[in-house]
Structures are given as structure tokens and as C-alpha cells.
C-alpha positions as CSV (number, residue, x, y, z in Angstrom):
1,X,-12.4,-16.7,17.3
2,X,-14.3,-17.2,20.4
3,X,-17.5,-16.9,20.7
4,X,-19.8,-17.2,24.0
5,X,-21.7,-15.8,26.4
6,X,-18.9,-13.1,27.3
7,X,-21.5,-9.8,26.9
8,X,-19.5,-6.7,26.3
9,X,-15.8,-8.1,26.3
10,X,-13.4,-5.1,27.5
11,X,-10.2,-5.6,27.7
12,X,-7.7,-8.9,26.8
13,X,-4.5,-10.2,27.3
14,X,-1.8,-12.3,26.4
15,X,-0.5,-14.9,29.5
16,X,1.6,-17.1,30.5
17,X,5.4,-17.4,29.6
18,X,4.8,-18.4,25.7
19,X,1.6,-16.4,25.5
20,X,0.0,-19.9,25.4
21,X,-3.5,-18.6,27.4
22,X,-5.3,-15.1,27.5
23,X,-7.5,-13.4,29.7
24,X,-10.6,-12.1,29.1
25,X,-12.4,-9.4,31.1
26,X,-16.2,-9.3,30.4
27,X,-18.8,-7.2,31.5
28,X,-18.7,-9.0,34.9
29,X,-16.9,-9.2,38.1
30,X,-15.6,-12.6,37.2
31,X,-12.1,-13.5,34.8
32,X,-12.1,-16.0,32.3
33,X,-8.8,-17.7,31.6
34,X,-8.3,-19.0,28.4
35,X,-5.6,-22.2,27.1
36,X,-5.6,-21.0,23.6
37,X,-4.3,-24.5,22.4
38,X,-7.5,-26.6,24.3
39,X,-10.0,-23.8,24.9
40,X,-9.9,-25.1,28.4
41,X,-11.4,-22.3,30.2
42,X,-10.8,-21.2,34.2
43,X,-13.0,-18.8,35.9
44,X,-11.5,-16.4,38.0
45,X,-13.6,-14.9,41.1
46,X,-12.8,-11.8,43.8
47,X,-13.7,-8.9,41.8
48,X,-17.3,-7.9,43.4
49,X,-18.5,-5.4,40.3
50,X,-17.7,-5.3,36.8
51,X,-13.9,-6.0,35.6
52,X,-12.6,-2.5,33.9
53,X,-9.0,-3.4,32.3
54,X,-5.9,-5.7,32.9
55,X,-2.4,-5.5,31.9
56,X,0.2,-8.1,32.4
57,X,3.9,-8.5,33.6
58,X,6.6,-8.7,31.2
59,X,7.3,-12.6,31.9
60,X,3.7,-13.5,31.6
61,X,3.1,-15.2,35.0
62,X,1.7,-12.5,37.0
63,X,-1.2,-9.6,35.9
64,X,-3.6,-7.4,37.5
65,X,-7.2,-6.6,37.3
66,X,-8.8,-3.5,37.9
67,X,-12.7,-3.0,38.9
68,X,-16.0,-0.6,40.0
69,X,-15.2,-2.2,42.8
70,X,-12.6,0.6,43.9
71,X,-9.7,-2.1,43.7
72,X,-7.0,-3.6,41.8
73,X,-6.1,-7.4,42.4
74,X,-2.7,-9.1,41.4
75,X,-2.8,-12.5,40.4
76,X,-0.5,-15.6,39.5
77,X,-0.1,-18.3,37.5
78,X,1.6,-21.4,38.2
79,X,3.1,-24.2,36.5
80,X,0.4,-26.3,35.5
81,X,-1.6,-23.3,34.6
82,X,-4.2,-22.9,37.4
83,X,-4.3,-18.8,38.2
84,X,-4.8,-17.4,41.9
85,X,-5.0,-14.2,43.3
86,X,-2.0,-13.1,45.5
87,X,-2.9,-9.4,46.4
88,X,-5.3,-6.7,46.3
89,X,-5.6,-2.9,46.6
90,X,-8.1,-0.6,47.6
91,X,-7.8,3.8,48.2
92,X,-9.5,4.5,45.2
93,X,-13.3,6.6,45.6
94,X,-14.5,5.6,42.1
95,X,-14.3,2.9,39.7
96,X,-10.5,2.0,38.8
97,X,-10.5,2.3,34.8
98,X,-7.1,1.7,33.9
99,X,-3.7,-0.3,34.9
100,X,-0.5,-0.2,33.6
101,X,2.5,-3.0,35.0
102,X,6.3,-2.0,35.7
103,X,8.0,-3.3,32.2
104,X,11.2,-4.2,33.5
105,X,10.4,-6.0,36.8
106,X,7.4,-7.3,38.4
107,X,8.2,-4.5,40.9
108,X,4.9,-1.7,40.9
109,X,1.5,-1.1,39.0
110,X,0.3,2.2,38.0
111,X,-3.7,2.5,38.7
112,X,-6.0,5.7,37.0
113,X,-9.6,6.4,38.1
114,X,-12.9,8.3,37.5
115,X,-11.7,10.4,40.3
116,X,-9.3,11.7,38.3
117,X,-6.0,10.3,40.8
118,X,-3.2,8.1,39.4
119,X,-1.7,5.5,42.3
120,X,1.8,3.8,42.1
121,X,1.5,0.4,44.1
122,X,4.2,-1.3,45.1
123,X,4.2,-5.2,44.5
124,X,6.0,-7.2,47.4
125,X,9.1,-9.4,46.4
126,X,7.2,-12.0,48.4
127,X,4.6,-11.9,45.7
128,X,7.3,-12.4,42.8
129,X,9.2,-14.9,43.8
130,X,7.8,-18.7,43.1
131,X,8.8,-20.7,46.5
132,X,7.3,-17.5,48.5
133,X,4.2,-17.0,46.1
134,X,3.1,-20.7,46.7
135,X,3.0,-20.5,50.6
136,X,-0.1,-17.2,50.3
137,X,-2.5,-18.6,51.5
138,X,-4.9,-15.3,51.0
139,X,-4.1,-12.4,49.2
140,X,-2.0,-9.3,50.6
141,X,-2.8,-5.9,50.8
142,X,-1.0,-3.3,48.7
143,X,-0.5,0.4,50.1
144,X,-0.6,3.1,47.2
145,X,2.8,4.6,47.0
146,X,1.9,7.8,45.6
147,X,-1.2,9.5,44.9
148,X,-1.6,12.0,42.5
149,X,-5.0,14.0,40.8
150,X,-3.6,14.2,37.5
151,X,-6.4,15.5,35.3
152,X,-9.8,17.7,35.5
153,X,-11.7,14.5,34.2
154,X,-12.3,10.9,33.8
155,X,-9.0,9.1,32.9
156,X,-9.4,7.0,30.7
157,X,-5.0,5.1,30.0
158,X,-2.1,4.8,31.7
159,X,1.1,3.7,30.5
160,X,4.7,2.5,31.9
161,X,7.8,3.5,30.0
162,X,9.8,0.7,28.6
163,X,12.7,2.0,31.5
164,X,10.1,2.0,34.2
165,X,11.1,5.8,34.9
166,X,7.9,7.7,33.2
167,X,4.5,7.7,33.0
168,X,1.8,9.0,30.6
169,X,-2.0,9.0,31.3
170,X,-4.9,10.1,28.8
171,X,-8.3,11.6,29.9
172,X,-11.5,13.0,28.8
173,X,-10.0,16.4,29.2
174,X,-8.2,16.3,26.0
175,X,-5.1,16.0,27.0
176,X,-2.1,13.6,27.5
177,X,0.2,13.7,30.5
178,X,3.7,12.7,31.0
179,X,4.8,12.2,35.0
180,X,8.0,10.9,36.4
181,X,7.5,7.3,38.0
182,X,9.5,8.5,40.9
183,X,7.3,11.0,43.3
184,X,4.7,11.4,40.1
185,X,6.1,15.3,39.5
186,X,4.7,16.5,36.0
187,X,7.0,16.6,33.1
188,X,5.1,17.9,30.3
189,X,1.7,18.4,28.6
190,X,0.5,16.8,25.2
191,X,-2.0,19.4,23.5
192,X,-3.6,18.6,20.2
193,X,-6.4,16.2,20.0
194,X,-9.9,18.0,19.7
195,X,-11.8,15.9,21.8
196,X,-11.3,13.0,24.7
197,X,-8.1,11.0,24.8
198,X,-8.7,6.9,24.9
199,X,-5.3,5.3,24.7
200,X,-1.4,6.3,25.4
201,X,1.3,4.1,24.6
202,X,5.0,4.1,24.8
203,X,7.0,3.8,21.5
204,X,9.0,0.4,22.4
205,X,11.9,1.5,20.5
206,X,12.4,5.8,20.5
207,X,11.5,8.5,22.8
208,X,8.1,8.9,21.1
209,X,4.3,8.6,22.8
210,X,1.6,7.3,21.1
211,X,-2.2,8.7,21.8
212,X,-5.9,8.1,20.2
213,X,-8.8,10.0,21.1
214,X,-12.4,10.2,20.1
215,X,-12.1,13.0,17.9
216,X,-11.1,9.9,15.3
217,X,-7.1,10.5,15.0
218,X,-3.7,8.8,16.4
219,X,-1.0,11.3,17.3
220,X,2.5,10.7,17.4
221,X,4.6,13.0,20.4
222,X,8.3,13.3,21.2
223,X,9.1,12.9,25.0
224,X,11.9,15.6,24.7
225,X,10.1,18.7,23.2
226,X,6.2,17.7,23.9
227,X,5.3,18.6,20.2
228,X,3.4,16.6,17.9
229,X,5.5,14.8,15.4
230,X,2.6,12.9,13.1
231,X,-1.1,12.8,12.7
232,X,-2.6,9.5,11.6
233,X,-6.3,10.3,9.8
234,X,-8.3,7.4,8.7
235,X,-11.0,6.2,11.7
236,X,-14.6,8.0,11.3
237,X,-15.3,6.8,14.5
238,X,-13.4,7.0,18.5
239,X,-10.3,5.5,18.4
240,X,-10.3,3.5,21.1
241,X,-7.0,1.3,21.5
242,X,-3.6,1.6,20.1
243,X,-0.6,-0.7,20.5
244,X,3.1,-1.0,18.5
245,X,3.7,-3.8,16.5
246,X,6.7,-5.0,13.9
247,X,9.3,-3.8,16.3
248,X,7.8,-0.9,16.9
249,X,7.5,0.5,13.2
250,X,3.9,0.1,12.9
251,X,0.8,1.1,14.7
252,X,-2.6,-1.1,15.4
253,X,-5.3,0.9,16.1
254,X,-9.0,-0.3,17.1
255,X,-12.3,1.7,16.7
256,X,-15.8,2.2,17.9
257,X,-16.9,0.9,14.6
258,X,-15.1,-2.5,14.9
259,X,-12.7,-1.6,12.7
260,X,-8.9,-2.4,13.1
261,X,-6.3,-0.3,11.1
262,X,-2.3,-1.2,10.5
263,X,-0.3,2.3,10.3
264,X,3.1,2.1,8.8
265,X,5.1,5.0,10.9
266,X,7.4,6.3,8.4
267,X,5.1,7.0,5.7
268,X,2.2,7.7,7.5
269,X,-0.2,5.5,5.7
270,X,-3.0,3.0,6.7
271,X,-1.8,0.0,5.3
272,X,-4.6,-2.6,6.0
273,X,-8.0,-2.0,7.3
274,X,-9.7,-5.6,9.0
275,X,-12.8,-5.9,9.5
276,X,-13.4,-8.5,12.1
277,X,-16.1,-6.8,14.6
278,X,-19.3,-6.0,14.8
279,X,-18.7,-3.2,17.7
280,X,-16.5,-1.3,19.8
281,X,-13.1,-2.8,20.3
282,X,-12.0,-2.3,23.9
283,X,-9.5,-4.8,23.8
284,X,-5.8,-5.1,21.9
285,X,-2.8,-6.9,22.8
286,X,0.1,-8.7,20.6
287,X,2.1,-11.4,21.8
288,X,5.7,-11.3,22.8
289,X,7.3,-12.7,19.4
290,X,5.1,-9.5,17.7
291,X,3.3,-12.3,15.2
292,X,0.0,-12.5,16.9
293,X,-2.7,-10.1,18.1
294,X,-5.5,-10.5,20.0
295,X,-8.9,-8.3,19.8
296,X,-11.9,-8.0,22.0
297,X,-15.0,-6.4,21.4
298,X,-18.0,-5.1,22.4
299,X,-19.9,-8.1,20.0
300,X,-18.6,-10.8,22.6
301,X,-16.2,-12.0,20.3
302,X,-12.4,-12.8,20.8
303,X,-10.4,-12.9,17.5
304,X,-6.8,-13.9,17.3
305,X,-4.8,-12.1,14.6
306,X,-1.5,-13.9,12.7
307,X,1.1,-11.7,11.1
308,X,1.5,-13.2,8.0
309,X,4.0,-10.9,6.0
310,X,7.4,-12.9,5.9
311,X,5.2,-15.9,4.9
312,X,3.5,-14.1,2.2
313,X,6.9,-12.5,1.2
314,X,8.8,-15.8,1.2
315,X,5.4,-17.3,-1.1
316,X,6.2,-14.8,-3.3
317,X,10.0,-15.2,-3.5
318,X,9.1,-18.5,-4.1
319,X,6.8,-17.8,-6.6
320,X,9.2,-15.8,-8.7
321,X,12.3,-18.1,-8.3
322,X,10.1,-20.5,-10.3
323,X,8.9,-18.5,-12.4
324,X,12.5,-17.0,-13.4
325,X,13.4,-20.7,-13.8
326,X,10.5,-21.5,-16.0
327,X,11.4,-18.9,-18.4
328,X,15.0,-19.8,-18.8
329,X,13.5,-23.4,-19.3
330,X,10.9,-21.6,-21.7
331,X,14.0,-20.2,-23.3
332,X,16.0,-23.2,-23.9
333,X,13.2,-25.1,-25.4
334,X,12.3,-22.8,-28.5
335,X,16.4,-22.6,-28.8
336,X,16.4,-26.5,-29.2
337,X,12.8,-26.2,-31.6
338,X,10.7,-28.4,-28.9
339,X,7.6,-26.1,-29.7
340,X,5.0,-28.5,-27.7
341,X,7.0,-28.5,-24.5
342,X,7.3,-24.5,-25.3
343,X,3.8,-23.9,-25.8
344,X,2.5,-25.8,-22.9
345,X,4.9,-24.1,-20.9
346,X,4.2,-20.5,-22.2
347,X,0.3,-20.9,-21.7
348,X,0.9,-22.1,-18.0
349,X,3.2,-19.1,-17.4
350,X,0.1,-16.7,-19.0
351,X,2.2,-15.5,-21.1
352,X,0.2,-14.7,-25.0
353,X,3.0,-12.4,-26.0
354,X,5.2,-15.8,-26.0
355,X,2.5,-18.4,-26.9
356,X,2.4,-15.5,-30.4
357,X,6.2,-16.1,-30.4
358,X,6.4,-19.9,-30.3
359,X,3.2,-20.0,-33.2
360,X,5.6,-17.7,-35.2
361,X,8.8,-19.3,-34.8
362,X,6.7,-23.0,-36.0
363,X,5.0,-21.3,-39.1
364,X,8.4,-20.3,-40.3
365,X,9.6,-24.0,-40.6
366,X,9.4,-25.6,-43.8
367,X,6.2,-27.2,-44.1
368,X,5.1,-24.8,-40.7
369,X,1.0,-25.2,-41.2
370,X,1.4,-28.6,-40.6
371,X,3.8,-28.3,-38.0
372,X,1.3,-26.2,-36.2
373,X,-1.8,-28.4,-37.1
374,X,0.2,-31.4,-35.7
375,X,1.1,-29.5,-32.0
376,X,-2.1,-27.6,-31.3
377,X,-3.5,-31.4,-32.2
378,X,-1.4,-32.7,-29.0
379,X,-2.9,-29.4,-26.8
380,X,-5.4,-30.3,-23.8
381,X,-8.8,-28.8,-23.7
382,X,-7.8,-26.2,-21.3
383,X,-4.8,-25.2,-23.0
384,X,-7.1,-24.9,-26.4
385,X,-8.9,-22.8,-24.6
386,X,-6.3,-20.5,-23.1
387,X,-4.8,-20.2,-26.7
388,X,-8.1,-19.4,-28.2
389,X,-8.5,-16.5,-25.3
390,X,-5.2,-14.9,-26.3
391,X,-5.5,-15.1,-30.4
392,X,-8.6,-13.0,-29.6
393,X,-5.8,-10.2,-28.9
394,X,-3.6,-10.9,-31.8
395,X,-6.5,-10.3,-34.1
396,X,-7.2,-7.3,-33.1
397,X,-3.8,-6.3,-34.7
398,X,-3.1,-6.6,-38.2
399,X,0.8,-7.4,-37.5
400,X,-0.4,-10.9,-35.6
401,X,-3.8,-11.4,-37.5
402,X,-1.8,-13.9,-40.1
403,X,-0.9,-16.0,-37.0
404,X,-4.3,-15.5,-35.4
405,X,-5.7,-16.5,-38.5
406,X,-4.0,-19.5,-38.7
407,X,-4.8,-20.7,-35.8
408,X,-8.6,-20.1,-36.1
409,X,-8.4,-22.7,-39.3
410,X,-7.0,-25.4,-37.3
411,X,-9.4,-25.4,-34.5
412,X,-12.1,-25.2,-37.1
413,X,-10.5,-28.1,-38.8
414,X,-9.8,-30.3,-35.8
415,X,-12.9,-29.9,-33.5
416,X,-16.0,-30.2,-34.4
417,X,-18.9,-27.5,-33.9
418,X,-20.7,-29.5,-30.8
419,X,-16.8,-29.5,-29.6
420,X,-15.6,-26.1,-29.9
421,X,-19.3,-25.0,-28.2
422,X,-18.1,-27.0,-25.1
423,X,-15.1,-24.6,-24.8
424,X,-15.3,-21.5,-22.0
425,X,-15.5,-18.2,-23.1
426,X,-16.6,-19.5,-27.2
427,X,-19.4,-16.8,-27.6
428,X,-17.7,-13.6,-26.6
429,X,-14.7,-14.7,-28.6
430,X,-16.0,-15.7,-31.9
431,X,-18.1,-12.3,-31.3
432,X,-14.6,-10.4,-30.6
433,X,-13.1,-12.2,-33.3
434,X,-15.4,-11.5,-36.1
435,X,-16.0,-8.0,-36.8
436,X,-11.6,-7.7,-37.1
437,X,-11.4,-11.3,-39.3
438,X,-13.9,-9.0,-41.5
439,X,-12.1,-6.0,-41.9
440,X,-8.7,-8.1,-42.5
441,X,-10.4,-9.9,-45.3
442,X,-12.0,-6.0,-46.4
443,X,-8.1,-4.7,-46.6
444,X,-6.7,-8.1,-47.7
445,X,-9.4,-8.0,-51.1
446,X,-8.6,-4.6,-51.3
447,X,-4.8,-5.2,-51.4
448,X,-5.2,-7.9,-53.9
449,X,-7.6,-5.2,-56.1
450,X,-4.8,-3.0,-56.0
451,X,-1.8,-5.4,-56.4
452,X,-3.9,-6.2,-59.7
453,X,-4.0,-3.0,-60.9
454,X,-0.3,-2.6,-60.4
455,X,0.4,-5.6,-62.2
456,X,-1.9,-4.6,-64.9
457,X,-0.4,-1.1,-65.7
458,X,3.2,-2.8,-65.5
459,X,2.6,-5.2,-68.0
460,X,1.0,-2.1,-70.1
461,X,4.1,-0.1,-69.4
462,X,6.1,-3.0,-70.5
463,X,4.5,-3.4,-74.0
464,X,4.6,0.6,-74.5
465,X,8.2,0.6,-74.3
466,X,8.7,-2.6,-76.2
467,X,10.5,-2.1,-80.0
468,X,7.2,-2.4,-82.6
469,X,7.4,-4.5,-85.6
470,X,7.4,-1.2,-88.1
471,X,10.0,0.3,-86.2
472,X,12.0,-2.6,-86.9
């Protein structure tokens, strides 16, 4: 995270050709440039009011600024990292609030405004080639290509098809827009969201726009029919940013109240909610290789998201290869009668079900209260203490409370009061334990009343059909 004197950050990107700096566009006129792996920090000045938004070239080297100064400004990086600006553009009568860069080549940039026009730029090859580049010695001029007034209000996004041959903007009006890159002729209208629209994306992978608006929802459109293919429900607040991620299967969205949210596409559910921010996030980018994100906010803070699914999923592979193999192990012990090994392996698996088994299988030797004395002698503390958790279980059922039972005695035979106090968890098991030891003794006594009585009228039955001595 980066923290600083960065005010209200609005808008951040990944740069360079392994995403190895971002930029930063504060509430100021001036970019900072950051190396993510020293924190080494450049300063960027030409903008005269505040910086609005940025978007950068698909190789990483060049990406453009946009002001309430009326302009737009291209700039480049070089080799060793040091960042100039190459060009600028001005024909805009209000603040420039949005920017979008060609996707395929470093060939135009699409510019939105408060006064409600969009403006296709042209970008010079001079400006994209390197030999050519290094010989500017002050920045060029860009000419707007086309002009169009694309909405009845502010506009707030703009977005570059993945082909370079479309374009979508998103305004305060409430609608979306889809324009052909060409001579910026309309194509069709997105009508849905209840209040102003923040953010339009391009699905990287179908024919599918994404939008979010302040009326707290994310919409999915086709490009083909216009209609609305999902709603996404989960912000209370403005959504204010939304960018594709995992190959274009999931959605990150960003709200007013500082909230991110992960949207899995197919089944329309908000998989993780992150809570990083204080404030509005204006700012969302992920990095080329789709395993890092970056998020800027209205709290001054920068914070750099990793993906960490495959590592998780290969943790738990991991996890359960060894456990499968600890079982078989588990398995071969009690087959060859090792019972220690077994029981120290069936307590560090959590497993009471076969800690019960492996106390069963040890009573049943010849001589097995012994046997069972002399291994839960050889037990660690801990382990002790595990075993004493899990009889608390067995008790309760009158099929294990022989085992349970037996247990019990040779703790109370082998430690000593003071010792068995040190134990973890003593008082709520001897409380557990007790009240279920008492009503197996009740039905025990009473089993042994009643195995008396049987025996009693047997032996009666007995004599009363026995021959009598006058009879004989």
C-alpha cells in the first residue's frame, strides 16, 4: 500500500512493459510515477489544473493524461524509466473527464467531456516509434479527428473495443452508447440503469459491454441486440469502476463506499467482497498477466491486489495428497498392530472417529487394559489433551462409553490431580463428562439389579422342576 500526501487519488495505472511502475493521478495537475519494486517516485509536470483520468497503451510504454485544463497529453517512457511528454491536445470547452487508448496499436485516443462531445485523436507514427520519439524535443500538437456531442449530460467513460472498431461512452444521462470508431455514427442505445452511468467496459473475450452506474448495479449488454443480458446486485452505494479479470470470466467492481466486489459471470454471484478503503474508489486497473490489481481511492491510499486462487488451489491439493497418504499410512499401521504410531497419527489428522477405532482394536488384545495403559503412557501432553477432548464425545454415547470409560481411568491413574489441571480445556470436560459417566453407572446398577433378578428366578425355576426326594 502506498500511503502519502496524494489527497483524493483518481485514477491509476499499470506502466511500463512488465507492469513494473504505475501512475498515479491525484487531485493535482502534477503525475506521480511510481517503480513498484523501489518506490522510486518521478513527478510528472504540464498539466496546469487538476489530472481527471489516464489510460495506457497496450505495450505499456506510452499513456495519456487528461485534465480541467481542456487537454489531453501523451507521454513516454523510455528505457531506463524516465517518462516525458511527447504530445498534447486541446478543442475541448470543459474539463476532459475521460480517455480511452486504441487496443491494438498505439494509433488514436478517444477523449469524453463535461460538454458532452467525444474526440477521436490521432497519435503520429513519429510519436510511436523509439528512434523518432527520442529526437522531440517539445511536445506535438494533436488535431481531433472527429467530433461528436454524444449525450444530453456530463460523460462520465469511454471505452475502445478490443478490435479498435467500436466505442461505448457512459453519462449522467442514464444511458450507455455504442458508436462506430470510424466517423463516430451511432450504433445503438443501452437503456436500463435507473440513475447515472459511471463506467463502460469491453468484455475482452465476447461481444458483451459491461456498465455500472450510481443507481448501485453492474449490467451486462450484448453488442448485437442492445438488450441486457445480466444484472449484478450487491453495492448499496455508486458503482464507480468496473474492469474484467480471469480472462475475462469475472468482474471487479469498486464503490463509493470503498468497497471492491469479485463477480463470477456465469453464476452471477459476488464471490468476495474486500474491504481495503476508506472512500470512493476512482481508480482500478489489473496487470497484463491478470494476477495483480491495482486500486486508488479517494483516502489517498494505493493498494496493490494479488490473485491468489491457483496458489490456494495448489495449497489445498497439496494438503489433501498428504492427507490421502496419511491415511493409507494410518491404514497400514493398525493392519500391522503398531497402535502408538496409529494413534499419534489419527490425533494429528483430527480424526476421533479413528483415535475410538485404534482404543478399540487395543482393548480387544489379550491383556488390552494394559496395552492401552502402556501407549497413552508414551502420548505427549498435547496429544493427552486432544484425546481427552474427543472421549468427551464418545461418552456421550452409550455404544463408546466402555472405551471412554477406560480411558478416563488411565489418565486418572497416570497423572496426577495438579497434572491433569495443567491440561486445556479440563473444566468444561470433566463438567461434560460427568452428568453422562452418572447416568451410565444409573443404567449399569440397574442392569446388574435386573441381571440379579433373572439369575434369581432361574435358579428358582430350576429347583421347581427338579425331581423331589418323595417323588422318588
Amino acid at each position: 500500500q502506498l500511503a502519502g500526501y496524494n489527497d483524493e487519488v483518481l485514477d491509476v495505472k499499470f506502466l511500463g512493459p512488465g507492469d513494473s511502475h504505475i501512475v498515479v493521478a491525484t487531485n493535482s495537475p502534477q503525475l506521480k510515477v511510481f517503480e513498484l519494486a523501489t518506490s522510486h517516485c518521478q513527478i510528472l509536470y504540464g498539466h496546469t489544473e487538476t489530472i481527471l483520468a489516464l489510460d495506457v497503451f497496450r505495450k505499456g510504454l506510452m499513456f495519456v493524461s487528461c485534465s480541467k485544463d481542456k487537454s489531453l497529453r501523451v507521454w513516454r517512457m523510455s528505457k531506463d524509466g524516465r517518462v516525458t511528454c511527447v504530445a498534447q491536445g486541446l478543442g475541448h470547452a470543459h474539463g476532459v473527464g475521460a480517455v480511452s487508448c486504441s487496443r491494438l496499436k498505439e494509433s488514436f485516443v478517444v477523449t469524453s467531456s463535461q460538454d458532452c462531445t467525444v474526440k477521436i485523436w490521432n497519435i503520429p507514427e513519429a510519436l510511436t516509434s523509439k528512434a523518432k520519439a527520442a529526437l522531440i524535443s517539445s511536445p506535438e500538437t494533436l488535431r481531433a479527428r472527429v467530433t461528436e456531442r454524444c449525450h444530453n449530460k456530463d460523460i462520465n467513460s469511454v471505452a475502445v473495443s478490443p478490435n479498435d472498431k467500436l466505442v461505448a461512452t457512459g453519462s449522467q444521462d442514464r444511458l450507455a452508447k455504442l458508436w462506430s470508431c470510424s466517423d463516430c455514427s451511432l450504433l445503438g442505445v443501452f437503456t436500463g440503469h435507473k440513475r447515472g452511468i459511471w463506467c463502460v467496459q469491453f468484455s475482452p473475450v465476447d461481444q458483451i459491454l459491461a456498465t455500472s452506474s450510481a443507481d448501485g448495479t453492474l449490467k451486462l449488454w450484448g453488442l448485437r441486440d442492445f438488450s441486457c443480458l445480466k444484472t449484478f446486485e450487491g453495492h448499496d452505494a455508486s458503482v464507480l469502476k468496473i474492469i474484467f479479470v480471469s480472462r475475462g470470466t469475472q468482474l471487479l467492481s469498486s464503490g463509493s463506499d470503498g468497497l471492491l466486489k469479485l463477480w463470477t459471470i456465469k453464476t452471477n454471484e459476488c464471490v468476495k467482497t474486500l474491504d481495503g478503503h476508506e472512500d470512493k474508489i476512482w481508480g482500478l486497473h489489473s496487470n497484463k498477466q491478470d494476477d495483480m490489481v491495482v486500486s486508488a481511492s479517494s483516502d489517498s491510499c494505493i493498494t496493490l491486489w494479488k490473485d491468489v486462487t491457483e496458489i490456494e488451489e495448489k495449497e489445498a491439493q497439496a494438503k489433501q495428497e498428504e492427507q490421502i497418504i496419511k491415511e493409507q499410512e494410518l491404514s497400514n499401521l493398525l493392519h500391522e498392530k503398531r497402535y502408538l504410531k496409529a494413534l499419534g497419527l489419527a490425533i494429528s489428522l483430527d480424526r476421533p472417529h479413528t483415535v475410538l477405532m485404534v482404543v478399540k482394536a487395543i482393548l480387544k488384545e489379550a491383556d488390552g487394559r494394559r496395552h492401552l495403559a502402556e501407549t497413552i503412557a508414551r502420548l505427549r501432553k498435547d496429544q493427552k489433551e486432544a484425546v481427552l477432548t474427543f472421549l468427551v464425545t464418545w461418552n456421550t454415547n452409550s455404544r463408546n462409553c466402555h472405551e471412554a470409560q477406560a480411558v478416563i481411568e488411565t489418565l486418572l491413574k497416570q497423572e496426577a490431580p495438579d497434572s491433569l489441571l495443567q491440561y486445556s480445556g479440563i473444566k468444561s470436560a470433566v463438567e461434560s463428562l460427568l452428568p453422562y459417566t452418572e447416568r451410565h453407572f444409573q443404567r449399569l446398577s440397574r442392569l446388574l439389579q435386573a441381571s440379579m433378578f433373572i439369575d434369581f428366578m432361574w435358579q428358582n425355576m430350576r429347583l421347581a422342576d427338579a425331581p423331589r426326594q418323595d417323588d422318588l
